[in-house]
N, C-alpha and C positions, 0 to 999 in steps of 0.2 A: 428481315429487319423488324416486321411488326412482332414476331414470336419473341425478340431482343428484347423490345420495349416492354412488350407483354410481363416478360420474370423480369426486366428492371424494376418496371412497377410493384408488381408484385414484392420484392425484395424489399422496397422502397418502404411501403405501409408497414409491411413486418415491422421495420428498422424503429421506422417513428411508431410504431404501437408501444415497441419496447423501449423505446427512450421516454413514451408520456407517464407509463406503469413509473418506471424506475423515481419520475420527477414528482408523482404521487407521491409516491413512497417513502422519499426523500422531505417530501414536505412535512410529512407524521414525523417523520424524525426530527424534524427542526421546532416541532411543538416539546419535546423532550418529556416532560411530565408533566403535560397537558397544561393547556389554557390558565386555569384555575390556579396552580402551583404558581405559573409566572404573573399574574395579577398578586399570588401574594408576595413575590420576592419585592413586588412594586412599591407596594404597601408598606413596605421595610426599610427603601429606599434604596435599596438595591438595585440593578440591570441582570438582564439574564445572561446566560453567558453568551451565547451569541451577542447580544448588544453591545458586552464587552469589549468582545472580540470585532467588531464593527466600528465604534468608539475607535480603538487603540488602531487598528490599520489606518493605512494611506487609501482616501476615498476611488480614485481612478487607479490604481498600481490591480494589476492580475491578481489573483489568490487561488491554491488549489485547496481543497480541503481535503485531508487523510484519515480515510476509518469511520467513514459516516456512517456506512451499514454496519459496522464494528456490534456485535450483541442482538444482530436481528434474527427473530423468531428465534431467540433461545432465552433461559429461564423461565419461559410461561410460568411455572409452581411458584414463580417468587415476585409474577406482576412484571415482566419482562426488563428491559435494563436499553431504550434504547441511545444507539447513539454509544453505547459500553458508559453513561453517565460523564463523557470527556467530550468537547470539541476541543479537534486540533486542526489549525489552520497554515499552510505556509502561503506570507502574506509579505507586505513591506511596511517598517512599522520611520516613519524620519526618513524614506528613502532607502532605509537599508533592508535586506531581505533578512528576514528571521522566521522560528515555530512558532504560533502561540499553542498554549496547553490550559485551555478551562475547564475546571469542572464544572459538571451543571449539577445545582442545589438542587434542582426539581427532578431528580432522580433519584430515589431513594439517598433524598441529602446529600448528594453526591458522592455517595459508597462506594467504593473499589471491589466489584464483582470481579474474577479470574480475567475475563476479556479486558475490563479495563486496565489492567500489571498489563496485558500483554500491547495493548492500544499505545500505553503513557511509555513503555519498552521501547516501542515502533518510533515514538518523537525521537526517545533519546539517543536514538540508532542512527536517526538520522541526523540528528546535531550532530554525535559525534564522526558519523561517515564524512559530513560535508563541512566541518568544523561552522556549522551557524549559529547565531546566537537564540536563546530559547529563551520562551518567559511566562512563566507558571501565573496563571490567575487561578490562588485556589481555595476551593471553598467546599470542603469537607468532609462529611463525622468521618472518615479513615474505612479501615476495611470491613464489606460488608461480614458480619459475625457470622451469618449459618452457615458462611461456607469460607469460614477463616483456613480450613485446612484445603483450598484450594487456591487460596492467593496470599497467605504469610510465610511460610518456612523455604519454600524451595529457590533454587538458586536463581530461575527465572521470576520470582513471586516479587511482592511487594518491598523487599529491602535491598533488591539490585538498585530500586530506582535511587536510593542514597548513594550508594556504592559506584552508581552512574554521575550524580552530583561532584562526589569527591573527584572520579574519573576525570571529570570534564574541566572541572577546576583547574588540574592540574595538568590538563592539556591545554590550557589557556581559552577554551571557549565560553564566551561572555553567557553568563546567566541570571536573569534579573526574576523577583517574583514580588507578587504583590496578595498580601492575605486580604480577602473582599468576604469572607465568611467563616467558620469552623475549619480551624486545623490542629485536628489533635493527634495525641499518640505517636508513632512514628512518624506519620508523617504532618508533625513540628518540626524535623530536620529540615524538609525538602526546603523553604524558602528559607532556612538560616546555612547552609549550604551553599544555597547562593551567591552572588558576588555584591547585590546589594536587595534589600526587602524591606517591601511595604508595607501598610497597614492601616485599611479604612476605621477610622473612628467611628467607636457605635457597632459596627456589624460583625468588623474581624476581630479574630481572637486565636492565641494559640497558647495551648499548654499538653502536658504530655499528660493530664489526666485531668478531666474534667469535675465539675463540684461533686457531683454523687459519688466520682471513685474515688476521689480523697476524702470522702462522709467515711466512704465502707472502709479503705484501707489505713487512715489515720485519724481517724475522729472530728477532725477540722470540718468548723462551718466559714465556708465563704461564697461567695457568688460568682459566676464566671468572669465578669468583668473586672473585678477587682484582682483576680486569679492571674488571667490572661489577655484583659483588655491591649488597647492602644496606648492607652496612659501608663498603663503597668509596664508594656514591652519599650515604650519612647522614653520613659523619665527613669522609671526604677531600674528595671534590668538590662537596659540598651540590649536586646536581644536582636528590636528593629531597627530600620533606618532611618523611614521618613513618616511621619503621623498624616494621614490623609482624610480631608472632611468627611470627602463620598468617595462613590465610584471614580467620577469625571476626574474628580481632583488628582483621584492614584492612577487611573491610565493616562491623561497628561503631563504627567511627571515622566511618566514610562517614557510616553513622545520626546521628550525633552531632555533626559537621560540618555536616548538610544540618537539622538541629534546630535550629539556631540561624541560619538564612538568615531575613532580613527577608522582609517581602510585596513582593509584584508589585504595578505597575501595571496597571486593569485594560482592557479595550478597553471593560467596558459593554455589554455582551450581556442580556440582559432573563430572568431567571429567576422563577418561582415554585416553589413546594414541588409536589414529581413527584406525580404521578400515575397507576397502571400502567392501561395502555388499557384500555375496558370488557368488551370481546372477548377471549378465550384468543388470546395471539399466536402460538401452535403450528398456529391453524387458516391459517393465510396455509399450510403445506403440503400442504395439500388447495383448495385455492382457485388457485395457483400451477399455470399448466400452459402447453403448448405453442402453445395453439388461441387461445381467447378467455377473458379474464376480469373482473371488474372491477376498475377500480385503485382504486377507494376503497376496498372491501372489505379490501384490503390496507392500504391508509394508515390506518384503523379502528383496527387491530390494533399497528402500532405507536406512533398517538401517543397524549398522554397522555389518559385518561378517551374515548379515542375522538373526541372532538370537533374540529373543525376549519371555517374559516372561506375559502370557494370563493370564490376572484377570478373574475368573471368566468364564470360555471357553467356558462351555454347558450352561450358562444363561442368558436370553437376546440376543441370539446371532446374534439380527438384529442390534447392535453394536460391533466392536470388541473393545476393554481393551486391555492394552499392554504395560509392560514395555521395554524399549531397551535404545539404545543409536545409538545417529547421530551424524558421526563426533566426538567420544569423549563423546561425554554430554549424561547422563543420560536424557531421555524423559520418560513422558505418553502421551502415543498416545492414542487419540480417533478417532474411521473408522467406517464411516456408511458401514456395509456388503454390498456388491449390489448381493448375489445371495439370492435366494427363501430357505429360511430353516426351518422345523419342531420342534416347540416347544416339548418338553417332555408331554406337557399335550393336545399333540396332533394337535395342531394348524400350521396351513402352514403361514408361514410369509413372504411377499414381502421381498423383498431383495428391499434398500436404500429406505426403509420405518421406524420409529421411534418406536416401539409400547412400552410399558407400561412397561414390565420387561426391557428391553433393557434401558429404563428411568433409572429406577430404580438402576442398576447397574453402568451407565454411572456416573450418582450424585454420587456415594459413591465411585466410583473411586479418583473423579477427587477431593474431600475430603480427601482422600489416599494421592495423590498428593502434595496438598496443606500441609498436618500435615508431609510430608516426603523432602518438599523443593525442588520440581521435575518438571521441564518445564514442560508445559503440551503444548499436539501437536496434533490439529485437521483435520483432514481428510475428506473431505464433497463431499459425493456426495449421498443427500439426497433430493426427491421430499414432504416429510412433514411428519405429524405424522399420525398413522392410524386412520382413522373415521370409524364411520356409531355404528348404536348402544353398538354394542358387547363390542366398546373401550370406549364410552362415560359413560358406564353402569359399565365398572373396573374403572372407573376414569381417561382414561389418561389422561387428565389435572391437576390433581394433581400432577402427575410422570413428565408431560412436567416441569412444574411450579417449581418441588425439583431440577429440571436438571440445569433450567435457573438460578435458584436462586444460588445452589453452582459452576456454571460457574462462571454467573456474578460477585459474592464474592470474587473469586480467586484472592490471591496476588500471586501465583507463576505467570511470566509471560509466557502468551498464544500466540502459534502461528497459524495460520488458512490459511490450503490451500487446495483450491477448486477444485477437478481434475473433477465435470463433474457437477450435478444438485446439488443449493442451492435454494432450495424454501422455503417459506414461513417461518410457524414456527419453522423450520428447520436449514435453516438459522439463525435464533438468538440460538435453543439451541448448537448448534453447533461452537457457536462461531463466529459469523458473523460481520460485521464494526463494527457494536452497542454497539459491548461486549468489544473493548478496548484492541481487540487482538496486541501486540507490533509489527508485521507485519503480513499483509493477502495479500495472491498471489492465482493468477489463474492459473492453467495449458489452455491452448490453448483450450480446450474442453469446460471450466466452461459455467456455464448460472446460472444468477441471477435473480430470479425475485420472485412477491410474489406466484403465480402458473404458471405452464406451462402453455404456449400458447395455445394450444390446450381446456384445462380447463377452465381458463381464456372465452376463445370465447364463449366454451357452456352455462356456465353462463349466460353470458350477451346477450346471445341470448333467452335463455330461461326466462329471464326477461324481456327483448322486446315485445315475444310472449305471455307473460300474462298480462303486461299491456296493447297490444293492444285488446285483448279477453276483457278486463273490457272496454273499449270502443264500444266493440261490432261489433270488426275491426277483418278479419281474415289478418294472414301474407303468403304471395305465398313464394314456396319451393323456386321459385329464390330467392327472398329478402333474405328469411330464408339465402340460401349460400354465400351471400354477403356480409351480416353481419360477419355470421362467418370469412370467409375469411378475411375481415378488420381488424377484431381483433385481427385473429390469428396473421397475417403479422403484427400488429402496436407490440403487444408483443414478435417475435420472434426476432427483428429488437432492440427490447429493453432489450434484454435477452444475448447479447450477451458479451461473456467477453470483447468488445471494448470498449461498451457501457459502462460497468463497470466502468474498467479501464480510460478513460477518464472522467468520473466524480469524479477519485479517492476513489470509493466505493473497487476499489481493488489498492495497493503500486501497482502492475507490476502484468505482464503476462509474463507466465516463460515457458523453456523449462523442464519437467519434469525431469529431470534428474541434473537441477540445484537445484533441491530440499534440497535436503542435505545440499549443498550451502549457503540459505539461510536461512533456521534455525540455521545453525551453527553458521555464522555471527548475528544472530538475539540473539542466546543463550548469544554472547561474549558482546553484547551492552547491553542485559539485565544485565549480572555479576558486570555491571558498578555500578547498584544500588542497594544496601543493602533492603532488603524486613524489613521497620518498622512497617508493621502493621499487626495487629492478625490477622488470619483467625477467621473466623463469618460469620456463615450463617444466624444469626437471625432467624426468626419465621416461620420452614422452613414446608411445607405440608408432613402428615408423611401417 
C-alpha cells in the first residue's frame, strides 16, 4: 500500500508540475504583444481582443478556448507570432453557444502568419462540422507579406477562408462580424460575406487597398477614413450594417442580435441531468503515469456518478468499450488499457498496445455506436499495434484496417483526447487529427509522433550501420552514441504536446479534469447538426 501511495504521489507532483508550466505559459500568451501594445490599443479606445471576447460572452456560461499554443516557439526570425495573432473561443454569447474569432492588433497588427489560415480554417471547420454560429471581430492589416507565399495561393491558404464564408452562407449557418480595426485587401470580403456587419466609428475601416496603394497604383490622394471609414461604409456605400460608437457599443449589439436568433435543429443526442463522477477527478494525476495503470480507474473519474456499462469486458481487453455518460450526454468511450493483461487463450498482453482481438471488438463497438446515435469518445494512450510474426500471422492488419475503416465512417460525432502516448498506427485507429474528430485535446502528458523517440533512434541508426558495412565502413561505438542521441533528442523535442499544440495537430492542452468540460461543450455543438447521412462501412475486411 505505502509503495501505491508512494508513485501516486509521485505521479501526482509530475501532473501539477506540468499543468503550473503549461498555465505559465498560457499566461505569456494571453499578454499577446505584450503590455505596451495593449496599453496602446487602450489609448485608441479600443479593448484588446480578449476583453472583446470577454465583453461579448455570457459572464457564468463554460468557455473552451481553441488554438492557444497555435504558433508557439515558431517564427523566432520574425519576433514570434503568439497565440497564431487570433483568439478563438467556443463560448455562449445571449444564451446561445457560438465560435468567437478575434484578431489580436498587438501581433504584428494582427497579420495572418501560415499558422493563423490554418488556426482561423480550424473555427470554420468547426462551424461548419457542428453547424454553429461564428462571429469575426476583426482587426487586421491582412496577410503577413515576407511570407505571402506561404499563406495566400494555396487551396488551404488564405482565400478558403472566403470560400468558407460563401460555404456557410449557403448552408444556412448564422455569421455575424464586427470591424473594430483594419480590414483590408481580401480580407474586406470576410465581414461583408457575412450575414450581417459592423463597424466601430473612428477605429474600423475597410477597403481593398489602402491610401498609399491607391497614391502608387492611381494617383489619388485621400486619407483612410474618408476611403474606408464608418461613415463612408454606413452612408455612402452601405457596404455596412450597423455604425457603432466604440467597442461596447458593437459587441452589444452583437448580444442583442445573437438574442433574438431562433432554435436549432437538433441532431438527438441522448441526455440526462449531469451528474459529477463519484471519485475526485484530480485523482486521475496521481493514477496517470509512464509504466502501467488502469484505464477504468481513469474512466471512474470522469464520467458521470462513476458508472459505466463494459461492451464486451473479458475480450480484447487491451481496449476498454464502455457506455456511460459525461456531463448528461450518453457516450461510447474507447480506452487503450495501459496495464499488462492475460488473454483467455493464454497470451500476456502489453498494456497501451493494440492487438487483433481488442481490434476486433473496438470496430463493432463503435458500429454499435453509430446504429445507436451515441457520441463516441476516445481515450489514447497507445504506443502502436502489436508486431513481430505471431500478430502479422493472425492478421492484424486486417483487424487494424476493420477498426480504421468503421472509425473513419462514423457519422456519430468523435471526440479524441490524448492523456499520454499517440503513436503511430495508433494514432489514426484511435482517432487521431486525420479522422475528423469534432474536437482533439491533450492532457499535459500527451506525445505525438509516429514512434517513440527512443525507437525511432534505433532504427535509423541500425540503418546507418548497414549501409556503412555495404561500403565496407565499420561504425565506432562513439558515432554509434551520437547518432542515437541526435535522434532521440530531435524526436523527443518533437513529440511533445507543445509541439503539437502549436501546429494545431491538437485544439488545446487541457488540464485533466477539464475533460468533462469539453466533451460536453463539444457534445452541445455537435447536437447543433442533424446526422443526414447513413452509416456505411463499405467493403469492410472481415
Amino acid at each position: 500500500k505505502n509503495n501505491m501511495d508512494l508513485e501516486f504521489n509521485k505521479n501526482d507532483d509530475k501532473m501539477r508540475l506540468l499543468i503550473s508550466q503549461m498555465e505559465q505559459r498560457l499566461n505569456k500568451i494571453y499578454e499577446g504583444g505584450g503590455k505596451k501594445r495593449i496599453e496602446k490599443l487602450h489609448e485608441q479606445g479600443k479593448m484588446s481582443a480578449r476583453e472583446r471576447i470577454d465583453f461579448l460572452l455570457d459572464k457564468d456560461a463554460p468557455r473552451f478556448e481553441m488554438g492557444a499554443f497555435a504558433g508557439y516557439e515558431m517564427y523566432a526570425e520574425h519576433g514570434g507570432c503568439p497565440g497564431g495573432g487570433v483568439v478563438i473561443v467556443i463560448g455562449y454569447v445571449s444564451g446561445k453557444q457560438c465560435i468567437v474569432v478575434a484578431n489580436d492588433a498587438t501581433v504584428k497588427a494582427g497579420a495572418w502568419f501560415p499558422i493563423t489560415g490554418k488556426k482561423n480554417l480550424r473555427a470554420q471547420e468547426i462551424a461548419m462540422e457542428n453547424r454553429l454560429p461564428i462571429i469575426y471581430l476583426v482587426d487586421s492589416a491582412g496577410v503577413y507579406l515576407p511570407m505571402q507565399d506561404e499563406i495566400f495561393p494555396d487551396k488551404e491558404h488564405f482565400g478558403r477562408i472566403f470560400r468558407n464564408n460563401a460555404i456557410m452562407s449557403g448552408m444556412g449557418i448564422l455569421q455575424i462580424s464586427a470591424v473594430m480595426g483594419s480590414c483590408v485587401a481580401g480580407g474586406a470580403y470576410l465581414p461583408i460575406m457575412s450575414d450581417e456587419a459592423m463597424i466601430v466609428d473612428k477605429t474600423g475601416s475597410i477597403f481593398l487597398a489602402g491610401s498609399y496603394l491607391v497614391k502608387a497604383a492611381i494617383g489619388e490622394n485621400i486619407d483612410n477614413e474618408t476611403l474606408g471609414g464608418a461613415t463612408t461604409h454606413c452612408e455612402i456605400s452601405g457596404v455596412t450594417d450597423y455604425k457603432c460608437k466604440d467597442d461596447a457599443d458593437c459587441l452589444t449589439r452583437i448580444r442583442n442580435i445573437m438574442s433574438k436568433v431562433g432554435d436549432y435543429d437538433k441532431a438527438g443526442f441522448n441526455r440526462e441531468t449531469p451528474v459529477m463522477p463519484k471519485k475526485d477527478p484530480k485523482e486521475v494525476y496521481g493514477i496517470l503515469n509512464d509504466k502501467q495503470y488502469e484505464m477504468r480507474e481513469i474512466i471512474e473519474r470522469i464520467v458521470d456518478n462513476g458508472e459505466h456499462e463494459e461492451y464486451k469486458e473479458l475480450y480484447g481487453q487491451s481496449i476498454v468499450c464502455t457506455y456511460a455518460r459525461i456531463d448528461g450526454w450518453a457516450v461510447g468511450i474507447v480506452a487503450n488499457q495501459r496495464k499488462v493483461v492475460k488473454s483467455k487463450k493464454g497470451e500476456m498482453q502489453f498494456g497501451g498496445v493494440i492487438y487483433s482481438d481488442s481490434a476486433d471488438k473496438a470496430a463493432r463497438f463503435i458500429m454499435n455506436c453509430n446504429q445507436k446515435k451515441i457520441p463516441l469518445v476516445f481515450l489514447q494512450d497507445a504506443t502502436g499495434f502489436m508486431v513481430g510474426s505471431r500478430s502479422e500471422h493472425g492478421g492484424i492488419i486486417k483487424d487494424g484496417a476493420k477498426l480504421v475503416n468503421a472509425m473513419a465512417n462514423s457519422v456519430v460525432p468523435k471526440f479524441t483526447i490524448i492523456l499520454g502516448n499517440s503513436y503511430g498506427a495508433a494514432n489514426y485507429a484511435m482517432c487521431g487529427k486525420a479522422y475528423d474528430p469534432r474536437l482533439i485535446v491533450g492532457w499535459p502528458t500527451a506525445q505525438v509522433a509516429v514512434m517513440g523517440g527512443a525507437q525511432a533512434a534505433k532504427v535509423l541508426v541500425q540503418i546507418e550501420v548497414a549501409s556503412l558495412k555495404a561500403k565496407g565502413e565499420e561504425i565506432t561505438p562513439e558515432k554509434e552514441a551520437e547518432l542515437y542521441n541526435k535522434t532521440k533528442d530531435k524526436y523527443d523535442a518533437q513529440t511533445t504536446p507543445y509541439y503539437a499544440a502549436s501546429r494545431i495537430w491538437l485544439d488545446a492542452i487541457i488540464d485533466p479534469v477539464d475533460t468533462r468540460k469539453v466533451i460536453s461543450m463539444g457534445i452541445e455543438a455537435a447536437n447543433h447538426s442533424p446526422i443526414t447521412k447513413a452509416y456505411n462501412v463499405g467493403v469492410i475486411q472481415t
